[in-house]
PyMOL CGO cylinders between C-alpha atoms (Angstrom):
from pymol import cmd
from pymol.cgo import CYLINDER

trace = [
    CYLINDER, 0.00, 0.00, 0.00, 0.97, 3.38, -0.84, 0.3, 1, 1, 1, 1, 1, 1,
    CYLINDER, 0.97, 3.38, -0.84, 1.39, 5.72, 1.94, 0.3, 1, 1, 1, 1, 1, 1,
    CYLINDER, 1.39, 5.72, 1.94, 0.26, 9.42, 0.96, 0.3, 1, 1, 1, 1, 1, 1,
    CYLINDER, 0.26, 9.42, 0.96, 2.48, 11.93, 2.68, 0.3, 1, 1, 1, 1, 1, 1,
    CYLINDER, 2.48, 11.93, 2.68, 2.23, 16.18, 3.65, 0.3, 1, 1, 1, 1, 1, 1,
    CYLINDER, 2.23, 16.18, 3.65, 4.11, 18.53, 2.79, 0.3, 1, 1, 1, 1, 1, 1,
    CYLINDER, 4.11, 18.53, 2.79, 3.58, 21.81, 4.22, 0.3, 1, 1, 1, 1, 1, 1,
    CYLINDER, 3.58, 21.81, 4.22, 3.80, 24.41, 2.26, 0.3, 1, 1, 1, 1, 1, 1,
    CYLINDER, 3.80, 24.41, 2.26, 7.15, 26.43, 2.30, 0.3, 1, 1, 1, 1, 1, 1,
    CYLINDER, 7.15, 26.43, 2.30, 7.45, 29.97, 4.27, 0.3, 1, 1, 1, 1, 1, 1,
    CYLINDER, 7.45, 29.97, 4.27, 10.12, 31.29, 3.54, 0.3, 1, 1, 1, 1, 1, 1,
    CYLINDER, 10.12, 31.29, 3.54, 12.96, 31.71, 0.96, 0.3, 1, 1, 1, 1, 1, 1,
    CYLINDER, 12.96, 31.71, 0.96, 16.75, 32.21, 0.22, 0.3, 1, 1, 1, 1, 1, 1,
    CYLINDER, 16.75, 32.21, 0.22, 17.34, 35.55, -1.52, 0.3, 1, 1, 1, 1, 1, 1,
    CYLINDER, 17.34, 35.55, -1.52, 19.81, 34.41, -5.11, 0.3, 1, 1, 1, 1, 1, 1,
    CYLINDER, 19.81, 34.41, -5.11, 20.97, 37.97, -4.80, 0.3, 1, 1, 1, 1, 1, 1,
    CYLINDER, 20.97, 37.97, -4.80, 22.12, 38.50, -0.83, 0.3, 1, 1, 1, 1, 1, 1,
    CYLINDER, 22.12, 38.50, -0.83, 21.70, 34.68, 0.37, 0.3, 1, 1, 1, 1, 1, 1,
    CYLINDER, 21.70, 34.68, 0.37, 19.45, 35.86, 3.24, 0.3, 1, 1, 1, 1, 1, 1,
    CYLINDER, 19.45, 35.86, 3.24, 16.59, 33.48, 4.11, 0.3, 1, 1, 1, 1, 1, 1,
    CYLINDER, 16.59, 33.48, 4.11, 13.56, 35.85, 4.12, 0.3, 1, 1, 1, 1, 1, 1,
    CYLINDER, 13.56, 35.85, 4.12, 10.16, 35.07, 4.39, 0.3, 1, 1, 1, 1, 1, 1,
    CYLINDER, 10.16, 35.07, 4.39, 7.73, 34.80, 1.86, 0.3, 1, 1, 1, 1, 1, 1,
    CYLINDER, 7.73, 34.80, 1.86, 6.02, 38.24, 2.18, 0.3, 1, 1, 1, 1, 1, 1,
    CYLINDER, 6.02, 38.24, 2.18, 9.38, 39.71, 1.33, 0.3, 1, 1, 1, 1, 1, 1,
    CYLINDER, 9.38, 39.71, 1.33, 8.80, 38.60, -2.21, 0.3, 1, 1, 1, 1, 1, 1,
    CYLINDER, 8.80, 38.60, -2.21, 6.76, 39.35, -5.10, 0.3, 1, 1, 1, 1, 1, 1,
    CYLINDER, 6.76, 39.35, -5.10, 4.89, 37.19, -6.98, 0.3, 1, 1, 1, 1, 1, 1,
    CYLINDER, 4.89, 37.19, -6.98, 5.10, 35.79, -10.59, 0.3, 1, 1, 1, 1, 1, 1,
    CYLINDER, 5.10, 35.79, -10.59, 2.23, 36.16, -12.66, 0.3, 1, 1, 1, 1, 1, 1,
    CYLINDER, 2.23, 36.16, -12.66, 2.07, 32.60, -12.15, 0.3, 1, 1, 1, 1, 1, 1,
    CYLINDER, 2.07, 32.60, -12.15, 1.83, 33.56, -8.67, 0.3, 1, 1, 1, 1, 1, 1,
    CYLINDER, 1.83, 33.56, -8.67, 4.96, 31.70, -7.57, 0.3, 1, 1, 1, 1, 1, 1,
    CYLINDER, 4.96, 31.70, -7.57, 7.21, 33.62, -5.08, 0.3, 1, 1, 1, 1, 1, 1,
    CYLINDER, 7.21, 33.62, -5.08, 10.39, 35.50, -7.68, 0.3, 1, 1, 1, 1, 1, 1,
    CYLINDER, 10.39, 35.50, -7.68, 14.30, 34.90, -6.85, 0.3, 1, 1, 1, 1, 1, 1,
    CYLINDER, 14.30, 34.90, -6.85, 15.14, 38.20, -6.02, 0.3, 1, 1, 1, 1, 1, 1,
    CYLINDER, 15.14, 38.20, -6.02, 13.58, 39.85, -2.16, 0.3, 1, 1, 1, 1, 1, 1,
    CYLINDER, 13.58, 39.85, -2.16, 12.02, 42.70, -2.96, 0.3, 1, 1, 1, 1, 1, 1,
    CYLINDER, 12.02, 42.70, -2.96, 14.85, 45.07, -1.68, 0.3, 1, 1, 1, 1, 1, 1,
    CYLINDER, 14.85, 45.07, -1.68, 17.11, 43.55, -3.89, 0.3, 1, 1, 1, 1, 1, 1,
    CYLINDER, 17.11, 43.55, -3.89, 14.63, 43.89, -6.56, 0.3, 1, 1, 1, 1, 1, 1,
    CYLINDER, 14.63, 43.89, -6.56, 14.52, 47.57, -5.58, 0.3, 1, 1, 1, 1, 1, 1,
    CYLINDER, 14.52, 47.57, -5.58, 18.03, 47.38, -5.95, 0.3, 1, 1, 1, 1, 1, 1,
    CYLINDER, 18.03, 47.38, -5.95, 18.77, 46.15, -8.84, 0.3, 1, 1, 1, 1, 1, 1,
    CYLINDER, 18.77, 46.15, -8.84, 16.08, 48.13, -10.77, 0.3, 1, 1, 1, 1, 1, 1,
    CYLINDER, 16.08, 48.13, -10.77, 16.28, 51.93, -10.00, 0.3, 1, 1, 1, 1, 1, 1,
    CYLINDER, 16.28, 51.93, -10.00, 14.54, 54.22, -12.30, 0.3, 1, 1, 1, 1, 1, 1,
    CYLINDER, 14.54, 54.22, -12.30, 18.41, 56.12, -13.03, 0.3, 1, 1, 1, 1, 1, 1,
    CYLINDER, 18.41, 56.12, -13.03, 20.04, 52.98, -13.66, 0.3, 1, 1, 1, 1, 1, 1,
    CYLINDER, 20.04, 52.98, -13.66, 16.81, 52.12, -16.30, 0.3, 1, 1, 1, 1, 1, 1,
    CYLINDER, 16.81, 52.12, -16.30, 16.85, 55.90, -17.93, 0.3, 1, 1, 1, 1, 1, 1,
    CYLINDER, 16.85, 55.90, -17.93, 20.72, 55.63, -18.08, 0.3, 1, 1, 1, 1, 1, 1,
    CYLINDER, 20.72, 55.63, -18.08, 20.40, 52.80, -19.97, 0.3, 1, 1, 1, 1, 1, 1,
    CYLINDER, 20.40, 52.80, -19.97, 17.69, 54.02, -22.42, 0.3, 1, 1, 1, 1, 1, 1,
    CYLINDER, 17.69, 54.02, -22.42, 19.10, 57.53, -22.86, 0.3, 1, 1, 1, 1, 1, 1,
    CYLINDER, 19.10, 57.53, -22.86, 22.61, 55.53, -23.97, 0.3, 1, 1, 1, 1, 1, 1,
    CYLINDER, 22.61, 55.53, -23.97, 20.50, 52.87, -26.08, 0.3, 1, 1, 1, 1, 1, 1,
    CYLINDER, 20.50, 52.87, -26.08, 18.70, 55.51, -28.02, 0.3, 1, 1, 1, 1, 1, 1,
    CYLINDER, 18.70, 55.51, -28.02, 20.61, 58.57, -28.35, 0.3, 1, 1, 1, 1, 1, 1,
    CYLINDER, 20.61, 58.57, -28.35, 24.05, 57.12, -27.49, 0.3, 1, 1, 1, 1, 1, 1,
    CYLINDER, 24.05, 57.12, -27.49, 25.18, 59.53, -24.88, 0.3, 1, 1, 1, 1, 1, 1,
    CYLINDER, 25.18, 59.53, -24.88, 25.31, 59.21, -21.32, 0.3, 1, 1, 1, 1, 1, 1,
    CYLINDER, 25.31, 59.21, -21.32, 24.85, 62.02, -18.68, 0.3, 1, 1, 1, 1, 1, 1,
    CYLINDER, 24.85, 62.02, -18.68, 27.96, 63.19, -18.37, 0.3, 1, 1, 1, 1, 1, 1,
    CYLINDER, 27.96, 63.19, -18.37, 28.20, 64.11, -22.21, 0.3, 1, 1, 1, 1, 1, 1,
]
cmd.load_cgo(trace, "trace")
């Protein structure tokens, strides 16, 4: 006979970006709803609105801010 066995869900989560085990409410959600890979602060981190306009302004006119 098979025995059936329970796994409880997980509640928390190791960060790739700073290895910290956070819990789940420190992450957003796919749009599969699955918990991401980054925390959110690392999220934050990694996607400031300078760092994103840097990059466009260089992509499409091909100067940065300090020309």
């Amino acid at each position: 006979m098979t025995q059936l066995s329970f796994v409880a869900p997980a509640t928390e989560k190791q960060c790739i970006i700073c290895d910290e085990v956070k819990p789940l409410s420190e992450y957003s959600l796919t749009p599969a709803g699955h918990p991401r890979n980054r925390c959110k602060p690392c999220r934050a981190n990694q996607q400031s609105p300078e760092r994103g306009r840097e990059a466009r302004i260089k992509r499409e006119y091909g100067i940065t801010q300090a020309d």
